[in-house]
C-alpha positions as CSV (number, residue, x, y, z in Angstrom):
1,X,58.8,25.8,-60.6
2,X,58.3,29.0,-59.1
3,X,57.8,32.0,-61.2
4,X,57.2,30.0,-64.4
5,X,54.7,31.4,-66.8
6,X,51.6,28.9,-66.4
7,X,50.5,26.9,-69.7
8,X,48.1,24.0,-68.7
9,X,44.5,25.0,-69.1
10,X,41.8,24.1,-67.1
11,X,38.2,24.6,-67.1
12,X,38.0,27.6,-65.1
13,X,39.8,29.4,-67.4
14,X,38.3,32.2,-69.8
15,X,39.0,31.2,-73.6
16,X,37.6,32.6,-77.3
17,X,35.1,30.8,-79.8
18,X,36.1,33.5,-82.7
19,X,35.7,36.7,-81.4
20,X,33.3,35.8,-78.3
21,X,34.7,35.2,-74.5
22,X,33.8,32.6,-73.2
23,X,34.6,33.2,-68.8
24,X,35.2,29.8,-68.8
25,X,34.8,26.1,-70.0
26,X,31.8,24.6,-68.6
27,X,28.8,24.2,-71.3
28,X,25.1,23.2,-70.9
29,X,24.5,20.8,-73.4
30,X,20.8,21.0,-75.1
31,X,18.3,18.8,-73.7
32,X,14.8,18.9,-74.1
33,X,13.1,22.4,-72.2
34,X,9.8,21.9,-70.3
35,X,9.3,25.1,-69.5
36,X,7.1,25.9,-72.6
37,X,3.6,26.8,-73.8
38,X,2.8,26.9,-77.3
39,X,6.4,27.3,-78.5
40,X,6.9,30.2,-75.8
41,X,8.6,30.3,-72.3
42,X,7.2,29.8,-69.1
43,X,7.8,31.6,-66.0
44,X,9.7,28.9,-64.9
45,X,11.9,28.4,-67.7
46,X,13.1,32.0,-67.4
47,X,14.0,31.1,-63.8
48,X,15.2,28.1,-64.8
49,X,17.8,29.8,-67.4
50,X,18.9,32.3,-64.9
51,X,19.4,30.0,-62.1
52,X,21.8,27.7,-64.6
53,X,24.0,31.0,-65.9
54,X,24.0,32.6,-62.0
55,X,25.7,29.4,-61.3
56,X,29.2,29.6,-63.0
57,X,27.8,27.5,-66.4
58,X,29.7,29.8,-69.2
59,X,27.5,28.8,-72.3
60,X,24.5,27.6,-72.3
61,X,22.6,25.6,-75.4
62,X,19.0,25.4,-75.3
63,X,16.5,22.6,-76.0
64,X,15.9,22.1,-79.8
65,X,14.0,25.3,-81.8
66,X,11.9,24.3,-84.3
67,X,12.0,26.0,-87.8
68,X,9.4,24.6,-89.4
69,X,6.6,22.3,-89.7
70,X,5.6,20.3,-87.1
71,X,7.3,20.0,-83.2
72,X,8.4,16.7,-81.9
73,X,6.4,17.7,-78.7
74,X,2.9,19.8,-78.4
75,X,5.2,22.4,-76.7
76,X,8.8,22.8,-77.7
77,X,10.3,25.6,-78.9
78,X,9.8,27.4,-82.1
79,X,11.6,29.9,-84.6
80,X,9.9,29.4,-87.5
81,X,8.2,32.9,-87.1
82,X,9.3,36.7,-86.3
83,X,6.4,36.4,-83.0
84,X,9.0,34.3,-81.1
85,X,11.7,36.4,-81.3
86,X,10.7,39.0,-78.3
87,X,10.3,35.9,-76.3
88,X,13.9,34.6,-76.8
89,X,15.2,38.4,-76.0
90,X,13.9,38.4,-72.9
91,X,15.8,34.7,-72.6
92,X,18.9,36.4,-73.4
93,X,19.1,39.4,-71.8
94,X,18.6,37.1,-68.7
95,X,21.1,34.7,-69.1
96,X,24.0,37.8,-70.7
97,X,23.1,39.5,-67.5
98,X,24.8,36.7,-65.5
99,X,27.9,36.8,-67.8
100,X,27.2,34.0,-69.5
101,X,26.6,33.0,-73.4
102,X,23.6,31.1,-75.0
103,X,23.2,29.0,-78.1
104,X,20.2,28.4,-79.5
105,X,20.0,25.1,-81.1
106,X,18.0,24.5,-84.6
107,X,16.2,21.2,-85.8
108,X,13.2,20.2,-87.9
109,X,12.4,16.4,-86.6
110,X,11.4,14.8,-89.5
111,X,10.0,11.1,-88.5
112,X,10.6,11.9,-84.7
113,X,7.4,13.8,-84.6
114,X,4.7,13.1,-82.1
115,X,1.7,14.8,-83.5
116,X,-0.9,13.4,-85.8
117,X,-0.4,15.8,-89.4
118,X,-1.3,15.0,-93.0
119,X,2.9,14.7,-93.8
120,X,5.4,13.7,-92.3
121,X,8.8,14.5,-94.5
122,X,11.7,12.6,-94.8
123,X,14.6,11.8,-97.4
124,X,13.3,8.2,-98.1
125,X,9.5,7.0,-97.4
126,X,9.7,4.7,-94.5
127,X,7.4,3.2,-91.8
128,X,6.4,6.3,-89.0
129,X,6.8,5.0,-85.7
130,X,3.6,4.4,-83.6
131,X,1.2,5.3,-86.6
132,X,0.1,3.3,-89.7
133,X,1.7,4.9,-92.6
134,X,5.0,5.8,-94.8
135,X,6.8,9.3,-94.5
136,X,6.6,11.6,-97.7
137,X,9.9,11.4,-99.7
138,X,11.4,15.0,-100.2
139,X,11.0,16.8,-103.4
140,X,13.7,19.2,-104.5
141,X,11.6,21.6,-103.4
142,X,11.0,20.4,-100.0
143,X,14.1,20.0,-99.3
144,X,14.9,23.7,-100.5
145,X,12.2,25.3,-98.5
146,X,13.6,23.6,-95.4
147,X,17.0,24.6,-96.0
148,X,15.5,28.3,-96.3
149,X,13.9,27.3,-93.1
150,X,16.9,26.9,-90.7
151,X,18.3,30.1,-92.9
152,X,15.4,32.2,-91.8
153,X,15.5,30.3,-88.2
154,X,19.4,31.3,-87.7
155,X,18.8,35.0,-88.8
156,X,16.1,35.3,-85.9
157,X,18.4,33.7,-83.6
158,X,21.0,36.3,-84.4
159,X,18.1,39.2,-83.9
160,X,17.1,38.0,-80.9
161,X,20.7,38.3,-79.6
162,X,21.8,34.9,-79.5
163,X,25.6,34.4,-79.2
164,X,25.0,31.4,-82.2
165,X,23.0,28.7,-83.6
166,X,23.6,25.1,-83.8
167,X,22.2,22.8,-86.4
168,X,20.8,19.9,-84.8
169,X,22.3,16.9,-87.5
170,X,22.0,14.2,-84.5
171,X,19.6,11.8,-83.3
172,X,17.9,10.9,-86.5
173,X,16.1,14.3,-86.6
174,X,16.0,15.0,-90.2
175,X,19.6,16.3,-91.1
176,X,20.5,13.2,-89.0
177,X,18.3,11.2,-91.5
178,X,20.1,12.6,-94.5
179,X,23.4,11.3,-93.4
180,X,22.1,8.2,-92.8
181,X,22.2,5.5,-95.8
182,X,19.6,3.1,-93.2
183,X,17.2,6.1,-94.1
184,X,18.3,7.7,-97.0
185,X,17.8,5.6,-100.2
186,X,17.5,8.4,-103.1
187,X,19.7,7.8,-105.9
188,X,20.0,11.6,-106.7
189,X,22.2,14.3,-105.4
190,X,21.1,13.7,-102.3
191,X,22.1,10.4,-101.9
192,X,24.1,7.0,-102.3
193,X,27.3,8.5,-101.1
194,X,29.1,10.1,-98.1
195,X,29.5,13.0,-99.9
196,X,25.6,13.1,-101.5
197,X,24.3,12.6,-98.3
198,X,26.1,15.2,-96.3
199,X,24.4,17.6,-99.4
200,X,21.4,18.5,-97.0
201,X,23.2,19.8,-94.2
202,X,26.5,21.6,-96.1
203,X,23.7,23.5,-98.1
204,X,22.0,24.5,-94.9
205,X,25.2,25.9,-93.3
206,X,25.9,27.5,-96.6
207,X,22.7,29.4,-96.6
208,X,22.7,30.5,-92.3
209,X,26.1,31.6,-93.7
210,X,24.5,33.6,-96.1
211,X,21.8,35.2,-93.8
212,X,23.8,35.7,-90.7
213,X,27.2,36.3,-91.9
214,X,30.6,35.2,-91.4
215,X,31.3,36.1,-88.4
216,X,28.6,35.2,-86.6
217,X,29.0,31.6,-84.4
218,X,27.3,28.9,-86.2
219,X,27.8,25.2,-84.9
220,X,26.3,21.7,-85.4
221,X,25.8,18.1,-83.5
222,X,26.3,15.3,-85.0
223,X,26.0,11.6,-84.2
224,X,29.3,9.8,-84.3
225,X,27.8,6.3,-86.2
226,X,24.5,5.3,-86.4
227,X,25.2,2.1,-83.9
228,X,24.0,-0.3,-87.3
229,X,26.2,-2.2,-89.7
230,X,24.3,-0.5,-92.2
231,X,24.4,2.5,-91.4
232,X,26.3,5.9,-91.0
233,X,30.3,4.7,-90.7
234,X,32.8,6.5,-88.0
235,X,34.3,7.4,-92.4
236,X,31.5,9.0,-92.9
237,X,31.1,10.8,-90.2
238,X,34.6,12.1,-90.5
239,X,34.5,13.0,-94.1
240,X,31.0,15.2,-93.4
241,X,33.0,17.2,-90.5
242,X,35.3,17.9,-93.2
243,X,33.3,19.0,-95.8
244,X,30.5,21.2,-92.8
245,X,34.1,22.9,-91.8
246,X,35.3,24.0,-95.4
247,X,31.6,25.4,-95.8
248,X,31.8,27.5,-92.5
249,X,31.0,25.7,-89.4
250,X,32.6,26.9,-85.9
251,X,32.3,24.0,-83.9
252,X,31.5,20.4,-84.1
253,X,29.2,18.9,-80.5
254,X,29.8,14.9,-81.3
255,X,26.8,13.2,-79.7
256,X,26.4,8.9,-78.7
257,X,24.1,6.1,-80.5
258,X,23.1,4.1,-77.8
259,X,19.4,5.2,-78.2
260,X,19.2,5.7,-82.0
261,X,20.0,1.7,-82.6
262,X,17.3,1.4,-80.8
263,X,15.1,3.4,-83.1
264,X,16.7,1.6,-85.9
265,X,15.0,-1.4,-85.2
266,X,11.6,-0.3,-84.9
267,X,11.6,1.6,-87.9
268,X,14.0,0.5,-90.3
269,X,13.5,-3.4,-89.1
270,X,10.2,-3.4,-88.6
271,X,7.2,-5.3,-90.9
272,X,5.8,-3.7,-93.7
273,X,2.7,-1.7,-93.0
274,X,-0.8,-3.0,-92.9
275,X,-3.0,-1.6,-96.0
């Protein structure tokens, strides 16, 4: 009807995550940069970023940023230390200068790792793919130090001028592997419950909350199920969205199986190790 006051969105419109405008609803999801060398960006990654936000993308998430450890790949991105920060400036201030908004995501990759080192953390010890020997079980105090981790990760994020962080708890990365009873077996706080399991990742929002601030943007991604009988439930995964909102998340990026049931059955299924 003429002259009556529109109310459908669409995805060209501007809208707000808290206090920050987004111009309009087109996201670049993470996916895996290429544009690296040793943890730092190429040339051609920083073209590649301002090509994506001169073309009408609104927010943009990077490729995962590792804080600490060990890197799934020889060159993937790293904020585990302050020398990294200058380099993600510069990545902002040329994606903000095409009006639109980055995320930076966060992840340590527990068993997904690629490179050959001494250990290899995990909530459970359990076959490592392609090499001939079990993952080290978390202490307490591993599993502290890495929640500091992400902590310290988020608050370089937020000094380099990121517009958020997201916690990678997906793809059987190692939050992931919390959630998961196919790879978490500890009978402590940690684990052998919903509400145990999802301990790891509520205490790491709890303690980027603490470092960056409440109003700062601070997201996650999350696998739906784990694609097993056995494993993470669509109840599950319900009741940790739950509990990560009470303890301060923004926003919830819900992510497919399809490959991680594949991973399933080469490490979970697989023969017992060779002595």
């Amino acid at each position: 009807v003429s002259g009556e006051e529109k109310t459908q969105k669409n995805i060209f419109d501007e809208t707000h995550l808290k206090h920050l405008k987004l111009k309009n609803r087109f996201f670049r999801g993470s996916v895996g940069d290429t544009f690296l060398k040793n943890g730092k960006i190429t040339e051609d990654g920083f073209k590649l970023y301002d090509e994506i936000s001169k073309n009408e993308v609104g927010s943009i998430f990077t490729g995962g940023a590792a804080v600490s450890d060990y890197g799934a790949l020889q060159d993937m991105f790293r904020l585990d230390k302050d020398e990294y920060i200058p380099e993600f400036k510069k990545l902002v201030e040329v994606t903000h200068k095409n009006g639109a908004n980055i995320f930076i995501q966060l992840v340590h990759i527990g068993l997904s790792t690629q490179e050959k080192v001494d250990t290899i953390y995990s909530p459970s010890s359990v076959p490592v793919e392609g090499q001939n020997k079990y993952s080290k079980e978390m202490t307490k105090e591993d599993i502290l130090r890495i929640e500091n981790d992400f902590a310290e990760a988020a608050l370089r994020a937020k000094k380099a001028g990121f517009d958020g962080v997201e916690i990678h708890a997906a793809h059987l990365y190692l939050v992931s592997e919390f959630l998961s009873p196919l790879f978490n077996k500890r009978t402590d706080e940690y684990g052998g419950s919903d509400e145990n399991r999802a301990r790891f990742l509520i205490e790491i929002i709890q303690k980027v909350r603490e470092k960056v601030g409440k109003e700062y943007i601070v997201g996650m991604k999350i696998n739906s199920e784990d694609g097993d009988k056995n494993g993470n439930t669509e109840e599950g995964f319900i009741k940790t969205c739950i509990m990560a909102e009470e303890a301060g998340i923004d926003f919830i990026q819900v992510s497919g199986i399809r490959w991680v049931a594949e991973r399933i059955k080469t490490v979970i299924y697989a023969k017992p190790l060779q002595n």
